[in-house]
PLY file of the C-alpha trace (Angstrom):
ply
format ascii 1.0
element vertex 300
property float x
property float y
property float z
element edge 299
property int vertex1
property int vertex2
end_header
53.67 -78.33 -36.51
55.54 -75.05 -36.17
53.84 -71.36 -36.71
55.71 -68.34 -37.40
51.67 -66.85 -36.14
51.04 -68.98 -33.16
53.42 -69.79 -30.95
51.71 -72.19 -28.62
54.90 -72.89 -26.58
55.52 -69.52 -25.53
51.30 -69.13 -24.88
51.76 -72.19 -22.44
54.57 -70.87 -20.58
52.53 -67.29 -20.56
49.71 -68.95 -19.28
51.87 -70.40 -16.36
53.80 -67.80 -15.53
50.69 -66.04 -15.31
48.84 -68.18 -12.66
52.37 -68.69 -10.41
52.43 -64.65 -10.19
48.75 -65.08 -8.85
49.80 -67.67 -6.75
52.94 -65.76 -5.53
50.54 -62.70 -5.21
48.73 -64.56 -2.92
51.33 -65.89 -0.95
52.85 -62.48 -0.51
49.61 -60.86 1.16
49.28 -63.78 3.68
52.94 -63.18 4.41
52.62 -59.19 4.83
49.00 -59.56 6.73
49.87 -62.75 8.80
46.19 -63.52 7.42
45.30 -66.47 5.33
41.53 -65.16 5.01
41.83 -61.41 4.15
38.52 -60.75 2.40
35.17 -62.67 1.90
36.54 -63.71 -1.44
39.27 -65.93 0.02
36.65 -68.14 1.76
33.22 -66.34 2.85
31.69 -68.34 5.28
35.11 -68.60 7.82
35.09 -64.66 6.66
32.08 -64.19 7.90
32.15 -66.14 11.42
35.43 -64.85 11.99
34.36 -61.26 11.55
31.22 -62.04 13.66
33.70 -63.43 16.73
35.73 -60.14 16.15
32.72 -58.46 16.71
31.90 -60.39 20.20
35.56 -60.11 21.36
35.01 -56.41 20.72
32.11 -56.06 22.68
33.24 -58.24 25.65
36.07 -56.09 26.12
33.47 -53.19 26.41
31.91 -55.22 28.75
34.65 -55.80 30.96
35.16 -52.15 30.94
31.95 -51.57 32.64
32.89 -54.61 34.42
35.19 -52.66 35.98
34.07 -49.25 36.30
30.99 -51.40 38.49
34.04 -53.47 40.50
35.33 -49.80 40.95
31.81 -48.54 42.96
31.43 -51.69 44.89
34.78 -51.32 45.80
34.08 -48.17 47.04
31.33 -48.80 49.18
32.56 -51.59 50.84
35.88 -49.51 52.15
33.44 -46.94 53.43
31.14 -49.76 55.04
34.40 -51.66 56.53
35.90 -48.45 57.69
32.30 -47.11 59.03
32.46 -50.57 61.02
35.51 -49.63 63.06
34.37 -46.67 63.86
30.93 -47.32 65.50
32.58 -50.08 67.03
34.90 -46.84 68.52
31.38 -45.02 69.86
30.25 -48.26 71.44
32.94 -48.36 73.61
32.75 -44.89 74.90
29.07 -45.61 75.40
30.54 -48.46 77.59
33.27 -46.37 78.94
30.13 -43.63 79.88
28.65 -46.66 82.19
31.10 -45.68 84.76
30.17 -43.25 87.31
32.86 -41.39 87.69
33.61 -40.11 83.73
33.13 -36.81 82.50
30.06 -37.87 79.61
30.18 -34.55 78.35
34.20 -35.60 77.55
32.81 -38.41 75.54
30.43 -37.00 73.57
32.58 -34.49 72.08
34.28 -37.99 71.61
31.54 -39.40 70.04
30.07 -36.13 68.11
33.57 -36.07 66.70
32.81 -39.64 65.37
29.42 -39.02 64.01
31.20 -36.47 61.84
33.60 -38.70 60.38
30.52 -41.51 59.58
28.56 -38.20 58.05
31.36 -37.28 56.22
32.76 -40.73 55.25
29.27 -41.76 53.95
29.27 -38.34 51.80
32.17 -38.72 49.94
31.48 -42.83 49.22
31.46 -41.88 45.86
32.71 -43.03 42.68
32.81 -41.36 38.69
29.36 -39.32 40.64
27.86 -42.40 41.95
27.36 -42.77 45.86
25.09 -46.09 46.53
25.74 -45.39 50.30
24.19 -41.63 51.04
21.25 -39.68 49.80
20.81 -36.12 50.82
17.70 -34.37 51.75
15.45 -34.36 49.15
17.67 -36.75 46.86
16.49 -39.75 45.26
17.59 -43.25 46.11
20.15 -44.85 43.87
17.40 -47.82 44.53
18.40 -50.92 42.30
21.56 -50.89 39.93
22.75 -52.98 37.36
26.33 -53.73 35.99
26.57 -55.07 32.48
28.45 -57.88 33.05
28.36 -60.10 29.62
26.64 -60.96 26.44
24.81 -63.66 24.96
24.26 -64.77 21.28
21.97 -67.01 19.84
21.94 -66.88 16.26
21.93 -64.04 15.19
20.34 -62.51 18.07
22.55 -60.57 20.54
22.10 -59.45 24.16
23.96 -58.22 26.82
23.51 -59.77 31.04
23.58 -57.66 33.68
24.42 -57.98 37.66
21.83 -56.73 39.52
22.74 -54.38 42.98
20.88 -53.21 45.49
21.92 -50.80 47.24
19.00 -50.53 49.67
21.31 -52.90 51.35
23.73 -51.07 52.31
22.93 -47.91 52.42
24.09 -45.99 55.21
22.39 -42.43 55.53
19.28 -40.86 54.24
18.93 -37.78 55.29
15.30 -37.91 53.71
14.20 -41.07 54.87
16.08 -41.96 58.07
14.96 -45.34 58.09
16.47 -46.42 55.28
20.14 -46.01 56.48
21.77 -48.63 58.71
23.37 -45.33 60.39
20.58 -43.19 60.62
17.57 -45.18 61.24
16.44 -45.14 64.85
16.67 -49.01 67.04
14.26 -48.75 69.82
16.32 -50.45 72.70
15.10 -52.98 75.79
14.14 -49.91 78.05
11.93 -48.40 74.68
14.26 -45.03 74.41
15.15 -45.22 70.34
18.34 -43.96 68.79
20.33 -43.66 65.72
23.91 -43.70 65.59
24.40 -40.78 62.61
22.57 -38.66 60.12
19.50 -39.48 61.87
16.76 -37.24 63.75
17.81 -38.99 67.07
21.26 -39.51 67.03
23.41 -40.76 69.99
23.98 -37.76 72.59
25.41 -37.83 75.98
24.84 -35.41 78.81
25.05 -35.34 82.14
21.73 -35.97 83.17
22.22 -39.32 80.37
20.54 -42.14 82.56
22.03 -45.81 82.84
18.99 -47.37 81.24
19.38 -44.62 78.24
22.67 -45.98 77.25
21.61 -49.41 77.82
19.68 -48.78 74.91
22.36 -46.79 73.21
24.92 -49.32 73.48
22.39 -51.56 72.17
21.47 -49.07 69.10
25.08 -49.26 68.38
25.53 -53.11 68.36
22.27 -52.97 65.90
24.27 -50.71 63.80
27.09 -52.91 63.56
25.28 -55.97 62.65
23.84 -53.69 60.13
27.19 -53.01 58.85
28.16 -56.78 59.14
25.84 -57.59 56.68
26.48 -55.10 54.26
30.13 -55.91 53.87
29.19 -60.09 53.59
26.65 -58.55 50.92
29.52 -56.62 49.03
32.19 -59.24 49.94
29.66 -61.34 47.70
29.49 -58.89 44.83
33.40 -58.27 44.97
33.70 -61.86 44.58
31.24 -62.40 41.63
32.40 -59.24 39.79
36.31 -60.52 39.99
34.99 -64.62 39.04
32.96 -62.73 35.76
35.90 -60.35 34.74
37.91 -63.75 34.96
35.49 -65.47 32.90
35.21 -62.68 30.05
39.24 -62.63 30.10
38.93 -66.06 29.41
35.87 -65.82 26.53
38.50 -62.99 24.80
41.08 -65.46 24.48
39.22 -68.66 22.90
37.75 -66.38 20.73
40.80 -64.82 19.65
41.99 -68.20 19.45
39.58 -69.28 17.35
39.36 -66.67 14.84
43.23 -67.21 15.12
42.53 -70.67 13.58
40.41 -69.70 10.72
42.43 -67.01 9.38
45.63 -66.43 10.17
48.08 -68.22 8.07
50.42 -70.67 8.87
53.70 -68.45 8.71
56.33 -71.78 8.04
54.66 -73.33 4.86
53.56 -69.72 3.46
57.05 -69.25 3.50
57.78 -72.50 2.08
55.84 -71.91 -0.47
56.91 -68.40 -1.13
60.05 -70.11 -2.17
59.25 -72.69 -4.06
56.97 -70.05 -6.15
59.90 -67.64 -6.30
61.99 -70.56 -8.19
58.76 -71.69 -10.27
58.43 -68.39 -11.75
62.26 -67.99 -12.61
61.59 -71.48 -13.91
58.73 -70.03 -16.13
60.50 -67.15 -17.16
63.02 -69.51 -18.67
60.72 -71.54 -19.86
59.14 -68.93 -22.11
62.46 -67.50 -23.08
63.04 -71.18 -24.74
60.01 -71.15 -26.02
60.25 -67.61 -27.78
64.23 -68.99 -28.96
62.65 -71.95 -30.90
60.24 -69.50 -32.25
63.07 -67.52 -33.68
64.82 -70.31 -34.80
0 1
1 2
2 3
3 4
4 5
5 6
6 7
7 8
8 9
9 10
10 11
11 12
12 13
13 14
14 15
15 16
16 17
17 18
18 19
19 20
20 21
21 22
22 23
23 24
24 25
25 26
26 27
27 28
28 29
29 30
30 31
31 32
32 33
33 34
34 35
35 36
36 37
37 38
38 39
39 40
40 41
41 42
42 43
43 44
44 45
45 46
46 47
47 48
48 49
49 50
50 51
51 52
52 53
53 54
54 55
55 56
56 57
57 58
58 59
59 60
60 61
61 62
62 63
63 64
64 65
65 66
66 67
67 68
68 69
69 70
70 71
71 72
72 73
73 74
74 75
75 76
76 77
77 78
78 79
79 80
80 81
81 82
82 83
83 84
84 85
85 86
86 87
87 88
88 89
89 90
90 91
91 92
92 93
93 94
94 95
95 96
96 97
97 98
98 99
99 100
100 101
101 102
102 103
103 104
104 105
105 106
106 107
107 108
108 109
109 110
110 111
111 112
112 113
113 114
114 115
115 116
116 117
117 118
118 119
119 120
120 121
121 122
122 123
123 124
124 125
125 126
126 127
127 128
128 129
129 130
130 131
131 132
132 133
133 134
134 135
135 136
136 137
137 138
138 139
139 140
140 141
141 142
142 143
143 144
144 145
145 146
146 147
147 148
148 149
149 150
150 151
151 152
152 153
153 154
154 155
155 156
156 157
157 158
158 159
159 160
160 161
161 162
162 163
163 164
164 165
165 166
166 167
167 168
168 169
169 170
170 171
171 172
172 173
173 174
174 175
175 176
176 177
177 178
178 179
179 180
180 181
181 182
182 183
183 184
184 185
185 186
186 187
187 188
188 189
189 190
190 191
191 192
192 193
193 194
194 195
195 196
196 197
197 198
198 199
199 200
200 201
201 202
202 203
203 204
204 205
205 206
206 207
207 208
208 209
209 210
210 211
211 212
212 213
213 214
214 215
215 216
216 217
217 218
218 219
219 220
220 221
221 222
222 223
223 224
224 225
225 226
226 227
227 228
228 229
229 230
230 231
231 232
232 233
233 234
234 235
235 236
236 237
237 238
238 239
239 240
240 241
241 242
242 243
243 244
244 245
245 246
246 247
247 248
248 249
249 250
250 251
251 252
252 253
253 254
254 255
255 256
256 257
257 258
258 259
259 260
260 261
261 262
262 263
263 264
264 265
265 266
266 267
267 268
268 269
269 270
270 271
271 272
272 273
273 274
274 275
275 276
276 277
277 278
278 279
279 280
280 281
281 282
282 283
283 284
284 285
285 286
286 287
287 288
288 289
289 290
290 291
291 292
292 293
293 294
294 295
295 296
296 297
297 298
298 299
């Protein structure tokens, strides 16, 4: 039946025209955002996880920030520990060079006070953004045990961050307030029971003339304790270097499948958006035309 009132042709072709330009709406935004999954209301539960892994990736860049800032002050230390090595090594050999008669000891000790100045000094200035794990000055308080964030766990919906413990008891190398503590300035009793320290200590290493044989004996001796000291406290930060650089690698790695994977739940597949871009392009001029017909017949 035909109606001058109700065209029911032209309401068709209205009504499909109508849904292609939502469809073609649709199609547009994925193709402007590169997103198939803009807002909850295009699918809420890949919304939702995706925006949760966002959230994660987020955070474990902050964490390798700190990651970093951490690899930055054990870093430190253990160039002030490796170059602190070398030169106590240096004072034990003038304490061997001293063993000979015929030197001038008062020669080497300016030698050697020289020295203790640069381990003073170099311990000092082992710091890093105000952080020194490797001096504490008279009355200061020991850095004691330090932690670097160093990932995060979820479970559910439960979130908490891991941490990398340090101490730096163990490789600290003056204390001005509690000699013992430093590898440098804690005193080593030696065979013949005279004790020494090599720096920053209350009996540090000092020649004269009157500076018997068994006396160096046991300073030479303080001085190979020191180094074995500082042996150990570069394995210990080698160690730390080494898990620091493995857990940045592994957070690098836990940013990229998670970008990845939100990459798979939302972003839209760029070739068949486009596709279908086109073919909704030439189904709406095809609906235009349709209704045009439709409103022709009406006329007729």
């Amino acid at each position: 039946m035909s109606s001058l009132i109700t065209n029911a042709s032209a309401m068709t072709a209205m009504q499909t025209l109508a849904q292609i330009g939502r469809d073609l709406g649709v199609t547009q935004e994925r193709i402007s955002t590169g997103k198939k999954i803009n807002t909850a209301a295009d699918n809420a539960a890949y919304w939702s996880i995706a925006t949760t892994m966002q959230t994660d990736s987020k955070a474990l860049g902050t964490i390798r920030e700190a990651l970093s800032l951490g690899a930055a002050k054990i870093d430190t230390a253990a160039a002030a520990v490796d170059y602190a090595s070398g030169i106590v090594a240096d004072i034990r050999n003038k304490l061997i060079a001293a063993k000979e008669g015929s030197v001038d000891k008062a020669k080497i000790q300016e030698e050697i006070a020289a020295l203790q100045g640069q381990l003073k000094g170099l311990a000092e200035g082992a710091s890093f953004s105000g952080a020194n794990w490797l001096h504490v000055a008279d009355g200061g308080t020991a850095p004691g045990t330090q932690s670097i964030l160093s990932g995060i766990t979820r479970v559910g919906g439960s979130f908490e961050t891991t941490s990398i413990s340090v101490n730096t008891s163990d490789f600290m190398l003056v204390d001005e307030g509690s000699a013992a503590n430093g590898i440098l300035s804690r005193d080593r009793t030696g065979t013949n029971g005279t004790a020494y320290s090599i720096a920053g200590g209350e009996s540090d290493i000092s020649l004269s003339a009157s500076t018997t044989a068994s006396q160096l004996d046991d300073m030479i001796e303080a001085a190979e304790g020191a180094l074995a000291g500082l042996t150990s406290a570069g394995s210990k930060l080698g160690s730390l270097q080494k898990r620091i650089s493995l857990q940045d690698d592994f957070l690098g790695k836990m940013v990229d499948i998670i970008d990845q994977g939100v990459s798979r739940l939302v972003d839209a597949d760029m070739t068949k958006e486009s596709a279908r871009l086109a073919a909704l392009q030439v189904q709406q001029q095809l609906g235009i035309q349709a209704l045009q017909i439709a409103n022709a017949n009406s006329q007729n």
